[in-house]
C-alpha positions as CSV (number, residue, x, y, z in Angstrom):
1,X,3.8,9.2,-6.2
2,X,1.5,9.2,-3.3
3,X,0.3,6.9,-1.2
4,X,-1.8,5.6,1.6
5,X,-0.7,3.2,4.5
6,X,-3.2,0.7,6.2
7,X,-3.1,0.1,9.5
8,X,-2.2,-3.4,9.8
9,X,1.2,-2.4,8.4
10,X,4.1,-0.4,10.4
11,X,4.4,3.4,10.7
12,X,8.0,3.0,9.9
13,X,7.2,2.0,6.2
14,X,6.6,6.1,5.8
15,X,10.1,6.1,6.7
16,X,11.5,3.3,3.9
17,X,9.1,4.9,1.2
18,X,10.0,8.3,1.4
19,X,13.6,7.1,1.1
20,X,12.8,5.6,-2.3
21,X,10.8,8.4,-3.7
22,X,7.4,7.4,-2.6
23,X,5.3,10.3,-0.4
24,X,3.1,8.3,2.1
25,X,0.4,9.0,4.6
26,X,-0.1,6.1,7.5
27,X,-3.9,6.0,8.5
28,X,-3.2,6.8,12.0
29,X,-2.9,9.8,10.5
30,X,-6.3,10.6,9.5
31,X,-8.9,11.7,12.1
32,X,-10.1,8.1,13.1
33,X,-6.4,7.0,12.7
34,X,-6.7,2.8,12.8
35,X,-10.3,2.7,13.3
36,X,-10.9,4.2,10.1
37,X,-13.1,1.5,8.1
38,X,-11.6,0.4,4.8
39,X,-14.8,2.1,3.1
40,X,-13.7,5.5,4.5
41,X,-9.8,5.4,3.7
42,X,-11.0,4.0,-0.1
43,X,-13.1,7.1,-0.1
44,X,-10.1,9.0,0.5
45,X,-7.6,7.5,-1.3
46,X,-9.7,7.9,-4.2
47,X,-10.6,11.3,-3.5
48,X,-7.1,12.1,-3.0
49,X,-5.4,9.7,-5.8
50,X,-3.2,7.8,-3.2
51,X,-2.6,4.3,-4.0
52,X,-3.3,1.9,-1.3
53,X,-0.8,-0.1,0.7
54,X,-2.4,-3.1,2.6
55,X,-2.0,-6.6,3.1
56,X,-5.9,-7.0,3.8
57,X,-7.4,-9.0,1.1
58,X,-11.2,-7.0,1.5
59,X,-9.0,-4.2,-0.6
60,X,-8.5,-6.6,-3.2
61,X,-11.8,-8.1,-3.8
62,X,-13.5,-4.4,-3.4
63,X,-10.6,-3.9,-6.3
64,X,-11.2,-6.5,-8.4
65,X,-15.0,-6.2,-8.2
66,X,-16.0,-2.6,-7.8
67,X,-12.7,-0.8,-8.9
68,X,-12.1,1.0,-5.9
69,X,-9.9,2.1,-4.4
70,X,-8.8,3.0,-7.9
71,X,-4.6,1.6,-7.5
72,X,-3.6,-1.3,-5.2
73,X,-0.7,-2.3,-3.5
74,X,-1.5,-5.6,-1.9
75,X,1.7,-6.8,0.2
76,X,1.4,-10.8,0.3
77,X,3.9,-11.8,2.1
78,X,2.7,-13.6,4.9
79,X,3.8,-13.0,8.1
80,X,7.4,-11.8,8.0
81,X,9.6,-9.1,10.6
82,X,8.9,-6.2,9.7
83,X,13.0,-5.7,8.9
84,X,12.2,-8.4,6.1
85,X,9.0,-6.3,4.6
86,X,11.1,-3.2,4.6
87,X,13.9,-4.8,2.5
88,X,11.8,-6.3,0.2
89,X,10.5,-2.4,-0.5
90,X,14.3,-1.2,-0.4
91,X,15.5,-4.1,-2.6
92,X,12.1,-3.7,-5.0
93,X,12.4,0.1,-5.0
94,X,12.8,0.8,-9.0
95,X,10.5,-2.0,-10.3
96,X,7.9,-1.4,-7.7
97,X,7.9,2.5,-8.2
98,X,7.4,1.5,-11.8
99,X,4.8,-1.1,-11.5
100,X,3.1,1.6,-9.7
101,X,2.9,4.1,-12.4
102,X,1.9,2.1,-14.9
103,X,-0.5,-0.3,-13.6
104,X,-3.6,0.2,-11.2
105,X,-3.0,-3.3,-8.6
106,X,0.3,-4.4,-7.9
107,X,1.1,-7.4,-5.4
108,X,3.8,-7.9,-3.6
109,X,5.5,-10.9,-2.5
110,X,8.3,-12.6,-0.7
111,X,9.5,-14.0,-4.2
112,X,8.9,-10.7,-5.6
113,X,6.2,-8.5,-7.3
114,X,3.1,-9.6,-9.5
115,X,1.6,-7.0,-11.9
């Protein structure tokens, strides 16, 4: 499974994914790295079949409304260390990973995950 990182969210979350099974690219690593617009890393997600990983809420309503990008991860958590975020990955790893596969937007929370 593949996905794609927004910018408002840590570098080290390539880190915890990979160690649940999860390939992810971080948009500092695309050519415009965080300046990329959310219309250009959609385009490439989409292009690419990455799921996106944000907590910004544009994603969802371009989601919801216009189906793109195509999968959603929408992390809802608030603001929380970053040590918290990346437990609620480790401790979510199996039901997430599988919430991915089977459905296209997938929210995340402190209590847990909403399909």
């Amino acid at each position: 499974m593949d996905v794609i990182i927004d910018a408002q969210l840590p570098f080290k979350l390539c880190e915890i994914l990979k160690q649940i099974g999860i390939n992810p690219i971080h948009v500092q690593e695309l050519p415009n790295g965080d300046e990329t617009s959310d219309k250009e890393i959609i385009m490439y997600a989409d292009k690419h079949n990455l799921i996106v990983i944000t907590k910004d809420s544009d994603f969802y309503h371009s989601h919801m409304a216009l189906g793109k990008p195509a999968k959603l991860l929408l992390i809802s958590t608030g603001n929380i260390k970053n040590k918290q975020l990346f437990n609620l990955f480790r401790d979510n790893s199996l039901f997430l990973f599988n919430a991915l596969l089977k459905n296209n937007f997938v929210e995340l929370t402190t209590d847990g995950i909403i399909l």
